[in-house]
ZAMARGU-4260 file (C-alpha; in steps of 0.2 Angstrom, whole numbers, plus 5000, padded with zeros to 4 digits):
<rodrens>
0) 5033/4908/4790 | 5026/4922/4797 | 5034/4932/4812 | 5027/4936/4829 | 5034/4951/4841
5) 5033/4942/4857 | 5029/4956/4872 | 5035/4953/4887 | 5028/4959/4902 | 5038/4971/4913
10) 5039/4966/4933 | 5034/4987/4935 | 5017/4983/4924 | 5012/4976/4943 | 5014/4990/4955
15) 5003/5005/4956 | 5009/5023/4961 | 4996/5029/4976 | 4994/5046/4980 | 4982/5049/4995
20) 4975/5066/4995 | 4987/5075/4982 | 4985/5095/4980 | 4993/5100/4969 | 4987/5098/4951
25) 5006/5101/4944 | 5014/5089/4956 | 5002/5075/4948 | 5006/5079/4930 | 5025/5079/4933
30) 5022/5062/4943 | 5012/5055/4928 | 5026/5062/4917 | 5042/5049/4926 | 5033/5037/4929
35) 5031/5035/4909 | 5051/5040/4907 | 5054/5024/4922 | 5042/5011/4914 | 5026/5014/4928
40) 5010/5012/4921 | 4998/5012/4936 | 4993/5028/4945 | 4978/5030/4958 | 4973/5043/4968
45) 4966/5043/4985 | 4953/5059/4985 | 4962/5070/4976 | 4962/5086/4983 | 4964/5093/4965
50) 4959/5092/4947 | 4972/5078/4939 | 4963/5081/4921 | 4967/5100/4923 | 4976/5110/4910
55) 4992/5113/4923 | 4993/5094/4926 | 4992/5090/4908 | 5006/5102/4903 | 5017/5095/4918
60) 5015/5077/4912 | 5021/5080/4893 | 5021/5062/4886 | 5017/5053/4901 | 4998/5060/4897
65) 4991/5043/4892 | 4997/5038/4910 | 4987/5054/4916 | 4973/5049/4907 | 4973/5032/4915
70) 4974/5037/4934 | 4961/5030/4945 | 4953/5040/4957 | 4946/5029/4972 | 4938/5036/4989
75) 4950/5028/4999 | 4966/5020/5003 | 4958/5003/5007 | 4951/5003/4989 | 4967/5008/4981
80) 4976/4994/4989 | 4962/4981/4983 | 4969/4964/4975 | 4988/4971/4982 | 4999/4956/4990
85) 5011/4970/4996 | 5012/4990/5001 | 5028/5002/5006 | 5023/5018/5013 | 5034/5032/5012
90) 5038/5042/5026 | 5050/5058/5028 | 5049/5057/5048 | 5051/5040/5061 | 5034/5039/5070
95) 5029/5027/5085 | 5025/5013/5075 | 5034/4995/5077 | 5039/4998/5058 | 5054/5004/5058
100) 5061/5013/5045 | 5069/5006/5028 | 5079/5013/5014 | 5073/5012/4997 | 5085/4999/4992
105) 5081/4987/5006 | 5061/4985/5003 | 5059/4991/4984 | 5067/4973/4975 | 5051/4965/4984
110) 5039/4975/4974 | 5044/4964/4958 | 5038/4950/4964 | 5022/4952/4966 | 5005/4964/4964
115) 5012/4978/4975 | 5009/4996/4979 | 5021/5011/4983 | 5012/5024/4994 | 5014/5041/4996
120) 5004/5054/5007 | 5000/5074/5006 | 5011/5086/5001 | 5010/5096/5017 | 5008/5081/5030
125) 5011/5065/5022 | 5002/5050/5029 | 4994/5047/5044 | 4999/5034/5057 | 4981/5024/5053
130) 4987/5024/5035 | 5005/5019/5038 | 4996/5004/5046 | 4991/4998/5030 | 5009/4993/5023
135) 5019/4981/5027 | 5034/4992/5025 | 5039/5009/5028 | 5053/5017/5020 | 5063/5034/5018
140) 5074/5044/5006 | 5090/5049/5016 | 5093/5068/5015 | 5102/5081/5021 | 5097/5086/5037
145) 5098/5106/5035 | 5080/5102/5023 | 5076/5084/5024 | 5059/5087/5016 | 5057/5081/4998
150) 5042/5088/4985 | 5031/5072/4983 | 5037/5071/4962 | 5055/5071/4968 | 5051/5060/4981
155) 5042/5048/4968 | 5055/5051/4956 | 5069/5043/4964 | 5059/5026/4970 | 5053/5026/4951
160) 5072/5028/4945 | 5078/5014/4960 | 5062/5003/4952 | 5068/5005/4935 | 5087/5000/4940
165) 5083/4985/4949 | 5074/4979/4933 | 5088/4983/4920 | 5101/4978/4931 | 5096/4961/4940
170) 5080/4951/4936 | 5070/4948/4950 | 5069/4936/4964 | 5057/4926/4964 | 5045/4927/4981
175) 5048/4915/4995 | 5031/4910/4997 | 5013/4917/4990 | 5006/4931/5003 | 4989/4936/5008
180) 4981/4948/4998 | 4979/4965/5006 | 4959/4963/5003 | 4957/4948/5012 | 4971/4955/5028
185) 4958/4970/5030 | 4942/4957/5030 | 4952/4951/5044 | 4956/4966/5055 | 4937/4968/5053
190) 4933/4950/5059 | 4944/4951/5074 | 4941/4968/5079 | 4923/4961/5080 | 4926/4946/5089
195) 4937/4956/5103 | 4924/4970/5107 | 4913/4953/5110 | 4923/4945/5121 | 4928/4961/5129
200) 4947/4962/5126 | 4943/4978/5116 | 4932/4993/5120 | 4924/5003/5110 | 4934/5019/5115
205) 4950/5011/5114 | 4948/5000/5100 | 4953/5009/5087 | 4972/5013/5095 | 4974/4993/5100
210) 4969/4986/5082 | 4981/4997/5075 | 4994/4987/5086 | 4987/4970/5078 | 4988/4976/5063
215) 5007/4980/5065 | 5009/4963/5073 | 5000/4955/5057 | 5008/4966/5043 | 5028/4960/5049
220) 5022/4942/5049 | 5019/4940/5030 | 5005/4930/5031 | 5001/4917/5016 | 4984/4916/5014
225) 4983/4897/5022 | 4991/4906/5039 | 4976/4919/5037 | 4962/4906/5034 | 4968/4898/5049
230) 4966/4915/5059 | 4948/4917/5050 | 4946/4899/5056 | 4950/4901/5075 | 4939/4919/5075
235) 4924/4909/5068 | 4929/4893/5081 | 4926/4908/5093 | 4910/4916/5089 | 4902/4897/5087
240) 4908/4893/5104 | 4903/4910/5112 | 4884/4907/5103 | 4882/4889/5108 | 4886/4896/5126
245) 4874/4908/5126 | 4861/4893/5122 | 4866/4880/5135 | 4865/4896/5148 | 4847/4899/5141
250) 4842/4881/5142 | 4848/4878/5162
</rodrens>
């Protein structure tokens, strides 16, 4: 008989490190280097605003090269996010969204379960409020308030470290229900953004500022991809009805 080594996958094989606009080349490399010493395979970076091949990074990332190597580089965090059924942004400040704000240890077991993305922002800034829009969850690491803000590779370093316990400690849950990919959710934004400046419940110079509000709405509800057809049914429903109108008005 001959015997076979049987891999078995890891639940952190499925969630991708973002980085939007990173700076700093050293800050990359030393993110490279623990996501390889906590199991994370998947980096991608959102217009970097830095070299991540450089010498510096490379130095920082020591044996987390390969990871290095591998980091995608995409134009935006849309792209990043494509084929993701759930993101967690991190935030260091509350904003005046309807997300509130969660501790690592609350939101980070849901990123086991299925294809899923941590976010993190600038170095200087951190995300904007369009981009907090685009997770479902926003989460922050509790610090001392004299200095509350964290480096972004410390900050990534303890939700990498809370990843890695969660799956040598407990296996993970298995999800409740299948939820709609994070592609098809922004197909949607698009669809009904355009049916409302039709109808006239949006304008065009407010428009922007209300679908961020929808999209907050949508993003808590967790919808299955059966609840998001229905939606895409009801916007299509309404584009029919508001053509076939426009005909019968023609013909009288």
């Amino acid at each position: 008989w001959k015997s076979e080594t049987i891999m078995i996958e890891s639940p952190l094989s499925h969630i991708r490190i973002v980085l939007v606009e990173p700076a700093g080349a050293l800050n990359v490399g030393a993110i490279a280097r623990v996501m390889k010493n906590m199991g994370l395979t998947q980096l991608i970076l959102v217009n970097p605003q830095c070299d991540p091949q450089n010498s510096e990074a490379k130095k920082m990332a020591v044996h987390g090269d390969d990871v290095l190597a591998k980091a995608q580089i995409v134009p935006s965090l849309a792209e990043a996010l494509s084929g993701c059924q759930l993101a967690v942004a991190t935030t260091a400040r509350d904003r005046a969204l309807s997300l509130s704000l969660q501790s690592p240890s609350a939101v980070l077991p849901q990123l086991l379960a299925v294809p899923a993305a941590l976010i993190f922002g600038r170095e200087d800034s951190g995300l904007t409020n369009t981009e907090l829009t685009h997770a479902q969850h926003c989460i922050y690491i509790p610090t001392a308030p004299v200095y509350p803000s964290l480096n972004l590779a410390t900050a990534v370093a303890i939700c990498a470290y809370e990843l890695q316990k969660l799956v040598t400690s407990t296996p993970p849950a298995a999800p409740p229900q299948e939820m709609a990919n994070l592609e098809a959710l922004e197909g949607y934004y698009q669809h009904l953004e355009k049916v409302l400046l039709k109808i006239g419940f949006l304008y065009p110079h407010t428009a922007s500022a209300r679908m961020k509000k929808f999209r907050q709405v949508f993003n808590r509800a967790n919808l299955t991809p059966e609840e998001l057809a229905l939606l895409r049914g009801i916007l299509r429903q309404t584009e029919w009805a508001i053509h076939n109108s426009d005909v019968v008005s023609e013909e009288e």
